[in-house]
N, C-alpha and C positions, 0 to 999 in steps of 0.2 A: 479446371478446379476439381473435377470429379478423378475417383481413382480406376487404372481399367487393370488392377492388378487384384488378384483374387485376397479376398480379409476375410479372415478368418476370426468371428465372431467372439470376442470375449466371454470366460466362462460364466455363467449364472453367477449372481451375486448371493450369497447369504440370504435369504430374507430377515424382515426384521422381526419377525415371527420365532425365528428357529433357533433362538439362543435360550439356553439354561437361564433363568433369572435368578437373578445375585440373589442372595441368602436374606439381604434386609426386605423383600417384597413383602414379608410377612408382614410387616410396618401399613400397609397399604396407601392407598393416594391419600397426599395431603389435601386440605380445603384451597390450601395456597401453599404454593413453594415457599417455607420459611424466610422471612430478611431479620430475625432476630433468635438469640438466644432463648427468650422465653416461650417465642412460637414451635422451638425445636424441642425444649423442654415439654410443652402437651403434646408434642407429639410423640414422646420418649425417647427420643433420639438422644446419644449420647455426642454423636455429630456428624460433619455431613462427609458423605463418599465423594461427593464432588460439588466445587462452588462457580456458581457462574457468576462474573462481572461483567457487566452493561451500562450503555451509557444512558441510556432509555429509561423511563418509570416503568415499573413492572407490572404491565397488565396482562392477565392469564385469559388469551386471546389466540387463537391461531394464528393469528395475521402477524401476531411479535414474537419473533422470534425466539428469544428468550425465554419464553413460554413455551414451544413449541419443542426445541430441543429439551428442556427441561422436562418437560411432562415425557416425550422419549425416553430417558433415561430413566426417570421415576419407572413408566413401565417393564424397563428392564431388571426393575429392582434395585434402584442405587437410590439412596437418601440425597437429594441436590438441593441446595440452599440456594439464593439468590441476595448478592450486593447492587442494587441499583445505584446509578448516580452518588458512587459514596465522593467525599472530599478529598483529591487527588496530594494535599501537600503533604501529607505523612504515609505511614504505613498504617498506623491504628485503624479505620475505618476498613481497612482488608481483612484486619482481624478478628472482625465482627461476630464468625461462626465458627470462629476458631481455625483448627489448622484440619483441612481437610482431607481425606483416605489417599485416596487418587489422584486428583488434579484439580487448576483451577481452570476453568472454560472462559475465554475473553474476548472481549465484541463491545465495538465502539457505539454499536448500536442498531436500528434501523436503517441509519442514514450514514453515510461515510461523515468524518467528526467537521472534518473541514466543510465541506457542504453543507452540514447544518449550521455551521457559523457563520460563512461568508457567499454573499451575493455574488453573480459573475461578476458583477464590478469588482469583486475583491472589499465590498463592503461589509461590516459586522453588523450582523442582521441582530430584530433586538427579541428575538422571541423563538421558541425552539417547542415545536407541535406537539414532542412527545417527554415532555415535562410538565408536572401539575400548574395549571395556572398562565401556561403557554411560556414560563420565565425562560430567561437565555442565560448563559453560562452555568450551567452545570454539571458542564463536563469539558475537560480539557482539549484543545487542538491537539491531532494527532492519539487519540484516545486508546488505541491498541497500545501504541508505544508507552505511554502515560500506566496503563493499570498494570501493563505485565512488567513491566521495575517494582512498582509500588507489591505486586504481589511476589514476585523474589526476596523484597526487602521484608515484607511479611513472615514467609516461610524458604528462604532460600533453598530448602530439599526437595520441595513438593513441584510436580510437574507442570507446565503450563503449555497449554494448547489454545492457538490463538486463531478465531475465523470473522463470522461476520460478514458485514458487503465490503468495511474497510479493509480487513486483510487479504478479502477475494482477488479487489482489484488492482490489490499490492502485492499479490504475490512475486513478482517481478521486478527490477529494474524498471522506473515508469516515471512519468515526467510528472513532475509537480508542477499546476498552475498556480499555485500559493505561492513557492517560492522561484518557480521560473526557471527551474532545472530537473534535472535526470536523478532522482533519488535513488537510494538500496532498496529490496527486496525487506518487506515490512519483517520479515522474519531475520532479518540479518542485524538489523535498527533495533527489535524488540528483544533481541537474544530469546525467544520462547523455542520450547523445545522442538511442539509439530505447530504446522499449520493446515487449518482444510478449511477448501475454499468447496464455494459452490454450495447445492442443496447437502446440509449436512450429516443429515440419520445415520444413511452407513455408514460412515465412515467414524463417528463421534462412539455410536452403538459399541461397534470392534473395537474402537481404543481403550472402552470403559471396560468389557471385558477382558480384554489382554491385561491392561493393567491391573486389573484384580485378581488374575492369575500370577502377578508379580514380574511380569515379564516387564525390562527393561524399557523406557520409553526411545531410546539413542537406539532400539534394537527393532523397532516398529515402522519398518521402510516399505511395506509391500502393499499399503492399503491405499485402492484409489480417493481422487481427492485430497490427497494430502503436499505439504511441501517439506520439508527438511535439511539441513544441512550435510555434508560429508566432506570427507575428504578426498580429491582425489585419485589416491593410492588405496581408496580403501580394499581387504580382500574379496569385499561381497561383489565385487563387479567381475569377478574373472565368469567369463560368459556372456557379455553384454559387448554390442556390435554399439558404436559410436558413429553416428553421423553429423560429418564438419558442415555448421551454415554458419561460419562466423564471418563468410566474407560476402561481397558482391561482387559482379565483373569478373569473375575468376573466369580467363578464356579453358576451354578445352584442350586437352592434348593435340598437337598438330603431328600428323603419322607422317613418318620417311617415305618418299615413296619408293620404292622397291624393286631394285629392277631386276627386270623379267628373265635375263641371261643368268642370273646368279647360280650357282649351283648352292644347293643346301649348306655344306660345309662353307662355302665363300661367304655366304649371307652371313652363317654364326660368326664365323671368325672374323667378320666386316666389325659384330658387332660385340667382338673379345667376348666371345663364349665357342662352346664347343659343340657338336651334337654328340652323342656319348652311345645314342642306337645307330648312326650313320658307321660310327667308329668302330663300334659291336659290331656290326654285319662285315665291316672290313677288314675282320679278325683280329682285331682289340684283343688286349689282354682281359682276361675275367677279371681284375679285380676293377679292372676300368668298367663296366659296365655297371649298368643303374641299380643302385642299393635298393633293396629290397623295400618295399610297401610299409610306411607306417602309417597308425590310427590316425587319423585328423584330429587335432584336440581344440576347440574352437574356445580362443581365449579374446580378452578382452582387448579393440582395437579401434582406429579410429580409420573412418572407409571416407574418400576420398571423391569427388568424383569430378576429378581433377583431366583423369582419362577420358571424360565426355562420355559415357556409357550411364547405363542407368545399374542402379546400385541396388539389390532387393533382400533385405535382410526380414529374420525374423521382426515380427512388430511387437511384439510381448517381451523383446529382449533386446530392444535396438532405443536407445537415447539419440537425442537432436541435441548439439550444443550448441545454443545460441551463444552471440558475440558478448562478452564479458560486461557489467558491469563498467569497467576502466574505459570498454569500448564505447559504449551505446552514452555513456555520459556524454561525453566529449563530439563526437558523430551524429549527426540527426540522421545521415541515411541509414546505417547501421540501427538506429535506434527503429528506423520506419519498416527495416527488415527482420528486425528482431518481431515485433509486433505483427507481424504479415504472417510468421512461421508460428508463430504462437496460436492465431487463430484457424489457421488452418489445421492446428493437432486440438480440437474442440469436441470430437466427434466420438462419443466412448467407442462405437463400435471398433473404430481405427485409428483412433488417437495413438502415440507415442509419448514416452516420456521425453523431459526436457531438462537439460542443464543448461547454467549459468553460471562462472566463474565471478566470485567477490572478493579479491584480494587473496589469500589463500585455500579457500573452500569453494566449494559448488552448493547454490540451492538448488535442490532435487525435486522437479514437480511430477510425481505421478500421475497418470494419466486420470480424467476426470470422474468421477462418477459415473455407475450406470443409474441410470431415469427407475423412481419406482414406478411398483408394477401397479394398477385399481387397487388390490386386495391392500395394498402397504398406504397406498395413502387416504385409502378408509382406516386404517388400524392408524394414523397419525392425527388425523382430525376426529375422531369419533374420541380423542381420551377423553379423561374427563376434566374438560376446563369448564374452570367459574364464570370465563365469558364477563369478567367485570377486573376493574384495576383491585389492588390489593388493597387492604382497608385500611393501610397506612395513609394514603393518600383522601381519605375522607374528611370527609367537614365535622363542624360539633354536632351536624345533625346525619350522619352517617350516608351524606349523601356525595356523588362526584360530578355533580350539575352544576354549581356555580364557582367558587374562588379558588376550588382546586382540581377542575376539570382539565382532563390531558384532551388536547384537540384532536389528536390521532386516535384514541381512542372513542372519542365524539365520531369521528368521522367512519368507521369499521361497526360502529357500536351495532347497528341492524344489516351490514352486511355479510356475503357468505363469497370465500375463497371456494373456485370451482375446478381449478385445476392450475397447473405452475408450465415456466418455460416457454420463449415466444421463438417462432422461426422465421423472424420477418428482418431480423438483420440489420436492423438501423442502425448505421455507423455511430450515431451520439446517442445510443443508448447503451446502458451496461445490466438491461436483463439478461440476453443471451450469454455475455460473458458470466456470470452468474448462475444462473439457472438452467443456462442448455438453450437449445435450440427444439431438445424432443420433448411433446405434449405430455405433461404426467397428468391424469385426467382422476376426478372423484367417481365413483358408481352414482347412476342418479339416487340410488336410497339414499347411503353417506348423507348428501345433498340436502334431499327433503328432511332428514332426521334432523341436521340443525338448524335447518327454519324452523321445523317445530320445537326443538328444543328455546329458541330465540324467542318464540311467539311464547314459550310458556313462563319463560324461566327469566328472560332478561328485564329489569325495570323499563318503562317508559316506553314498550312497544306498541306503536301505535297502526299495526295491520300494515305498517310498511316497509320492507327487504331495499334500500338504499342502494344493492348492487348485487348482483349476479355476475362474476364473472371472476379477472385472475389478471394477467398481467396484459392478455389484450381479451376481452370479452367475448370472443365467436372465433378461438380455436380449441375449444371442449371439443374432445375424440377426433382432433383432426392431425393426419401425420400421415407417412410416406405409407404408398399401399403396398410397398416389399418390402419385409423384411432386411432382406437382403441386399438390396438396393439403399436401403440408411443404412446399413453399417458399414458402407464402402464410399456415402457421398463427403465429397468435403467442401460443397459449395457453402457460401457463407449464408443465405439463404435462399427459401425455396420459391419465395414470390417476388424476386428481382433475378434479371429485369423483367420478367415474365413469371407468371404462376407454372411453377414447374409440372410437367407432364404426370409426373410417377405421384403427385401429389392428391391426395384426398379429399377436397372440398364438401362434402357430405355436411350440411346444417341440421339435418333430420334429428339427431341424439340430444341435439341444444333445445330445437323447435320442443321435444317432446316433453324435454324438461321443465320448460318457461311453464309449459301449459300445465303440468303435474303439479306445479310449483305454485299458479296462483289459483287452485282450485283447491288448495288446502282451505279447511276452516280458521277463521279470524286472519288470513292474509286479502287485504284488501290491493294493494300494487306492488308490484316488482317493478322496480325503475332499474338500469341498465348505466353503472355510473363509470365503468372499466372504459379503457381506450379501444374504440371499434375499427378492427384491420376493417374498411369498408372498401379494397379489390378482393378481398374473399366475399364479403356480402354480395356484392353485385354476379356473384357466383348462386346464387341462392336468392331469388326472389321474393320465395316464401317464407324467406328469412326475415328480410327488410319488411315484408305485409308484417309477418308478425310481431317484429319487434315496432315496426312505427304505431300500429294497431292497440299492443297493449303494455311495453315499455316503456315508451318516453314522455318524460313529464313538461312536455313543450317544447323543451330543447335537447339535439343530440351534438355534443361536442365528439367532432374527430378532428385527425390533425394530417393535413396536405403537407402542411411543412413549407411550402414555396411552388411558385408555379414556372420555376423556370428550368429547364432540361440540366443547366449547369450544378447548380448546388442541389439538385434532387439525385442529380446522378452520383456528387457525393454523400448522399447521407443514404444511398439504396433505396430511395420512395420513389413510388410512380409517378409519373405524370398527371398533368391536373385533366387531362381527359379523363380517365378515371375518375374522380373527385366529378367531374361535371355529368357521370351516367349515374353513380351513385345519387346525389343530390337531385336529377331525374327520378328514378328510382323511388328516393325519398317521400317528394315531393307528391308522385303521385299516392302512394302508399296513404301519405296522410290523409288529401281529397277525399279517397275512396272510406276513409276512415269518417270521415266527417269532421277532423284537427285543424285549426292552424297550429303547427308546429314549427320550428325552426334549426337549422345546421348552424351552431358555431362552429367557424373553423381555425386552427391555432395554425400558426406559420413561427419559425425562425430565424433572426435578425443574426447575422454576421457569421454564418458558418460558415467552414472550410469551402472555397470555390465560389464564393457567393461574388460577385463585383456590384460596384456602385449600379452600374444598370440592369443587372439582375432586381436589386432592392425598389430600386425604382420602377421596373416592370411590375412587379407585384402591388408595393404601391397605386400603381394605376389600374390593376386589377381588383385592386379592393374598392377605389372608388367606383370603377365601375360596377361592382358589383353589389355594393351599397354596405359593404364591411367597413365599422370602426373599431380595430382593434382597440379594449378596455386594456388589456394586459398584454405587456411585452415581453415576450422569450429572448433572452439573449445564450446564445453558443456558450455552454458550462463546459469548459473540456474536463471528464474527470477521468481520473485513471485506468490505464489500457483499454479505453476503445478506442474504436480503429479513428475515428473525426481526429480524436485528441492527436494520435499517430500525426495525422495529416498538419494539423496546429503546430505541432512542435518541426517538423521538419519538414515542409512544404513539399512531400512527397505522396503520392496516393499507393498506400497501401495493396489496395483492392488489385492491384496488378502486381506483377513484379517489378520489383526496386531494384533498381542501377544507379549508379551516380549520374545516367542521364534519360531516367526514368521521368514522365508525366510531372512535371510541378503543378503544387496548387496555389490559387490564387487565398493567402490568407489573411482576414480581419484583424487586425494587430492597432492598437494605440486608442486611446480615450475619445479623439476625435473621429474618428474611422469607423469605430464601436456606436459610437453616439449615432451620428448619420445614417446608418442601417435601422437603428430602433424608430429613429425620427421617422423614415419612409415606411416604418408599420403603423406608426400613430402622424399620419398625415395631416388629418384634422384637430391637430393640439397645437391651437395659436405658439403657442412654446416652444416648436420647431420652426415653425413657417421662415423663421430669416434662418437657419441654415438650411433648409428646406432649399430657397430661393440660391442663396450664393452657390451649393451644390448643381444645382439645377441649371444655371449660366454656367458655370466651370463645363459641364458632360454638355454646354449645347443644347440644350431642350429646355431653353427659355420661354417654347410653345405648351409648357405644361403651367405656367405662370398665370395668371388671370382668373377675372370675375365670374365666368361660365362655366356652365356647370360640366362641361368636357373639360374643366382644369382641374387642376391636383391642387394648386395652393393659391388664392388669390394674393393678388400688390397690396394691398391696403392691411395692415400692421394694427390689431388693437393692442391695448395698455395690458403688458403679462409680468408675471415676476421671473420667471422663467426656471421656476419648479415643477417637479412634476408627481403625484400622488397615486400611487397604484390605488386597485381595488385592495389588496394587504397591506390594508397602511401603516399597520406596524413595521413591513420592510421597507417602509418609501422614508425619504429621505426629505421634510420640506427644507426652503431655502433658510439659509442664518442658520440650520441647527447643526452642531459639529456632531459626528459620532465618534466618541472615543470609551475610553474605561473606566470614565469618573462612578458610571452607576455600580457597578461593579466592586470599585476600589471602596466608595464609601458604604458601600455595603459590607463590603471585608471590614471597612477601620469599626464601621458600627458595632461589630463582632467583637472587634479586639481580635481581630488573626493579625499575624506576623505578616501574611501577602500583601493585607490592606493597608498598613502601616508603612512596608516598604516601599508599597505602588506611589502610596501619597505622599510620604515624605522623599520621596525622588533615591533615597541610601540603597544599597547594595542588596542585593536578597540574601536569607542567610543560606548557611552549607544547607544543600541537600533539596532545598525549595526549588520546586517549578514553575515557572513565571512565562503565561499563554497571554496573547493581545487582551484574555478574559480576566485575567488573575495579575497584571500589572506592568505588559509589553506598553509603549506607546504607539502612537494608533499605527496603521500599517503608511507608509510614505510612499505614493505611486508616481508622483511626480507631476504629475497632470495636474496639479494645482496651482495659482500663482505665487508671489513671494507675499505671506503676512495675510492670506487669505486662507478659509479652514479650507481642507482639502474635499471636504463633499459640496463647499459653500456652490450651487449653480450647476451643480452637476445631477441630472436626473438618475434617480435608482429604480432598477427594473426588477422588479419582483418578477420570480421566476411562477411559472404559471401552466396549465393547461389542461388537459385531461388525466387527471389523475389514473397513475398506473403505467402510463404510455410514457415517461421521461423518466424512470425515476433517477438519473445520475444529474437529470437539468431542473428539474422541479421538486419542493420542498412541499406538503400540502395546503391544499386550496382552501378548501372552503367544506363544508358538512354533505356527505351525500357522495362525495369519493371517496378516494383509497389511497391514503396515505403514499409517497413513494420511498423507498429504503434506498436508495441510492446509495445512492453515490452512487444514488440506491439503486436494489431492487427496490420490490416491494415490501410492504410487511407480511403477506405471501409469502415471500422468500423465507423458507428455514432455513436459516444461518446459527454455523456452530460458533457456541458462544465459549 
């Protein structure tokens, strides 16, 4: 995986520091990014340089993105308005702020659209975290695609740049588990001009000022993080070395062999050529000898490496063309190869660009962003945010605590982002696909400044910081100890299957901080609510004394994920040896503390590789170890991670793909699904008969019985065979159908044209967009019987666990985490909007 060919370090980035600030700075920070005409009016604005659409409530937060780019730009001097959650069926509501300078910025949100809406099961969930009042349907399925029409149709001249965690993880050709195939590259589906994926500053920063230099946006192909369209044949590629991965199995050249009597001229002539200096020495005529010396002019070509030899081109000038669109639809190995090369060019130091053929164009992915530096991502968190929703979203008593409280913003309200980006490489996660794998870390001042800013400024603080931490909470200032050595690795991460050598485990900068952090005045606790890599802690002892000591508020949830060698080995987690020195570890920590305290730990139900007696192994590890999973994780595949890869085409990426490459064993069908979640909630009478009939089918009818060495006892009490998460707003009781009545009769109540058509069954008119929200009928999986509702008996598994540590599987939990931005990241994640 690693490269032993010399990389040559990409140049320094821009800072975000070093640009001229636009002309309107004079204007200075708004209170709030305007969402109205009249709020732009006090502010003098005539109108805004650039507007961003989201699908989110707009709270001026770090953690939301929206805010975060936004207040960015604001400091570079650009007037930026904000559309939240506007009503997708016209254009009017794009038109809110009028027709903007530059561009419109688009982002489905925190959370990828579809994930916010639908459960793994493919269920429509009724409540959406970061909407006032926790309401569900406020924003359309597919939401990138959804705004940037709606903003064409608005202003058809005016630019649109589209990112977010939705169009990060779409950058690509990528498999929809929604509709159960190989979709287009979101930028091909949205027609928008750029797209930039990943953490977005730089890259959004240089677009705003290019563009307001007037520079063409069709003419803005050099900035990393970005994706694009071309053609082709375009001119701008004479220069650029092409490398073919659009196949697999392609054997190597097989060489002649050669025999050893030949004289030179025999050999040429064996092989219809000539030698032309052989022929020169043997008194050739001059004109026959070898034309004189021309320049090399190095144009654009595609390099082969068909010859079996290794191929080494410039990397700053050398394209990979992954297998077409037409291809990777149609092909799941293709599709599992294309995904494998994708994430192996992740690395900015040594990343490559990427093309993708889509019927007659290429999407053009430049290579990724470089990681800010401490000084840039104090100068990003230190703007100046209100740290409160906007006060649109207030009650008649100017408050956001009861009927129109956003839960994601409950849930951030007293916490602090401490740095972005995880190197831990969990195949069914899509922070690293997102945010990198390299640590961007805060200075501990940054740090402490907004806790005190929190303790002075935010209502309702009550002495206590909710969360320290990012997207996994104890890798602050942790990353590779050479330079040189990360900008040439391309392992997928650094602590599988082992914590890597060249790797830094140092807790010292963290330990120093916790303790700087609750010795301020009026902070009474710092509780620890981020996802804890705990085989980095078991690196640091003094780490775990300190954190069980004076972080954890009784309970520290981490996530093992499964204890069986098979499906850990696919998702890149360790071994539950690990898990079991930790929890030692733990355990003592607390004692010595004088705590009882407690390890929840979250496991996953039907991932790639998992078999029936995997689930069932685990299963009897939980009884024995006195775990009753409350909540059940079921395997979300979302787009381009590598799990999903494994999902759709039963090949494991993490290796190289051949057509008779490694298959995996995968979770497919309603009852197969079920069975896995049933072996994490063992103790839910509600499984116990399939529990049993599973149990005799695999043979281990010795796990059957009254004793307390069994997993399910014979004896059957009276159930209905529903099942109730702890979010019971996602669970599903038995008899109730989920469909779009609330919805629809919310539309008719309005009097809109959607609610009308939904209800009265007639046609939508021209130009209407019609989501499972706005008046699709319900989704049909087929798993249901005939004349029976299709959720009727079927348990719903609220997606769950340590907030921050899933965000593309988990939606938020509960008060005291961290939101996840999935599809997500996090709300952490600065996503250009």
């Amino acid at each position: 995986m690693s490269s032993h060919a010399t990389v040559t370090p990409p140049k320094p980035a821009k800072t975000l520091s070093g640009y001229k600030p636009f002309w309107a700075k004079r204007f200075g920070p708004a209170p709030f990014l305007p969402m109205s005409r009249q709020e732009m009016e006090q502010l003098g604005w005539d109108s805004c340089d650039i507007i961003i659409v989201t699908g989110d409530a707009y709270v001026d937060h770090p953690s939301f993105g929206m805010a975060v780019i936004g207040r960015t730009l604001e400091a570079q001097g650009f007037r930026v308005g904000i559309i939240a959650q506007p009503e997708w069926n016209s254009a009017e509501p794009f038109k809110a702020l009028g027709k903007p300078n530059l561009f419109f910025g688009v982002a489905a949100g925190n959370m990828d659209s579809m994930i916010n809406h639908y459960t793994a099961d493919r269920k429509i969930r009724s409540d959406d975290a970061y909407t006032p009042g926790g309401e569900a349907g406020k924003r359309p399925d597919r939401a990138s695609l959804v705004y940037t029409q709606r903003c064409r149709e608005a202003y058809k001249d005016v630019p649109v740049v589209i990112g977010g965690i939705e169009a990060s993880l779409r950058r690509i050709a990528h498999y929809d588990y929604w509709q159960d195939k190989v979709r287009r590259s979101v930028l091909v589906d949205s027609k928008a001009d750029l797209l930039v994926y990943g953490n977005a500053e730089r890259a959004i920063v240089e677009i705003a000022h290019r563009l307001a230099r007037r520079q063409p946006i069709e003419s803005i192909t050099d900035v990393r993080g970005t994706a694009f369209m071309r053609h082709p044949d375009d001119p701008a590629l004479a220069g650029w070395f092409e490398l073919d991965s659009t196949h697999v199995d392609a054997p190597g050249r097989i060489d002649e062999i050669l025999n050893p009597y030949a004289t030179t001229e025999e050999t040429a002539e064996a092989k219809g050529a000539s030698c032309a200096k052989a022929e020169g020495d043997a008194g050739a005529k001059p004109d026959a000898a070898v034309p004189a010396v021309q320049p090399i002019q190095i144009v654009r070509r595609t390099v082969s490496r068909e010859d079996g030899r290794a191929v080494t081109t410039p990397r700053d000038r050398t394209v990979i063309r992954l297998p077409a669109f037409e291809q990777v639809k149609s092909d799941p190995v293709l599709y599992a190869h294309a995904n494998r090369v994708l994430h192996l060019e992740t690395n900015p130091g040594n990343a490559r660009a990427l093309v993708q053929r889509h019927g007659e164009r290429d999407v053009w992915l430049n290579p990724p962003p470089l990681p800010l530096s401490t000084p840039e991502m104090d100068l990003v968190f230190d703007l100046p945010y209100a740290r409160s929703p906007h006060p649109r979203y207030a009650d008649e008593n100017g408050s956001h605590d009861h009927g129109t409280k956003i839960p994601a913003w409950e849930m951030i309200r007293f916490s602090v982002n401490i740095m972005r980006g995880c190197f831990g490489g969990c195949t069914f996660c899509s922070i690293t696909e997102h945010e990198g794998r390299i640590i961007q870390s805060r200075s501990e001042d940054s740090v402490i400044r907004e806790i005190e800013e929190m303790r002075d400024k935010v209502k309702g603080f009550t002495g206590i910081v909710s969360d320290l931490g990012g997207p996994t909470a104890n890798m602050y200032r942790i990353g590779c100890k050479s330079p040189e050595i990360e900008a040439a690795c391309r392992k997928p991460s650094c602590v599988y299957p082992g914590i890597c050598q060249n790797l830094n485990t140092d807790h010292g900068p963290l330990i120093k901080m916790y303790r700087r952090a609750r010795a301020l005045p009026g902070v009474k606790k710092i509780l620890i609510g981020s996802g804890l890599r705990y085989d980095l802690a078991i690196q640091s002892p003094e780490y775990i004394q300190e954190l069980v000591t004076h972080h954890v508020g009784g309970y520290l949830k981490i996530a093992p994920e499964h204890t069986e060698s098979g499906p850990l080995s696919k998702m890149m987690k360790p071994g539950i040896g690990t898990y079991d020195r930790f929890k030692q570890l733990f355990e003592a920590a607390s004692e010595a503390a004088g705590k009882k305290q407690f390890l929840i730990p979250y496991f996953i139900a039907a991932h790639p590789g998992t078999a029936d007696e995997d689930m069932m192994n685990l299963a009897v590890w939980l009884k024995r170890n006195g775990f009753r999973a409350d909540q059940v994780q079921t395997f979300y595949p979302s787009p381009m991670a590598t799990a999903t890869a494994m999902y759709h085409s039963s090949k494991n990426p993490l290796k190289k793909v051949t057509r008779d490459s490694e298959a995996v064993d995968i979770v497919r069908g309603e009852r197969r699904r079920r069975l896995h979640k049933a072996f994490l909630r063992y103790h839910d009478p509600n499984n116990w008969p399939l529990l049993r009939e599973a149990l005799q089918a695999m043979g281990r009818a010795d796990l059957i019985g009254n004793g307390k060495h069994h997993l399910i006892p014979t004896y059957q009490p009276a159930t209905d065979g529903s099942y109730q998460s702890a979010r019971r707003k996602n669970s599903t009781p038995t008899g109730v159908k989920t469909s779009v009545a609330k919805p629809l009769a919310k539309a008719a109540a309005h009097g809109s044209a959607s609610g009308r058509a939904g209800a009265a069954g007639s046609a939508p008119r021209k130009g209407q967009l019609l989501t499972q929200h706005t008046g699709l009928p319900p989704r049909v999986t087929g798993s249901a019987k005939p004349g029976v509702s299709r959720t009727a008996g079927v348990k719903a598994a609220a997606p769950q666990g340590p907030a921050g540590a899933r965000p593309a599987a988990r939606p938020p939990a509960k008060a005291g985490g961290r939101p996840p931005a999935t599809g997500s990241a996090r709300p952490g994640s600065k996503k250009p909007r």
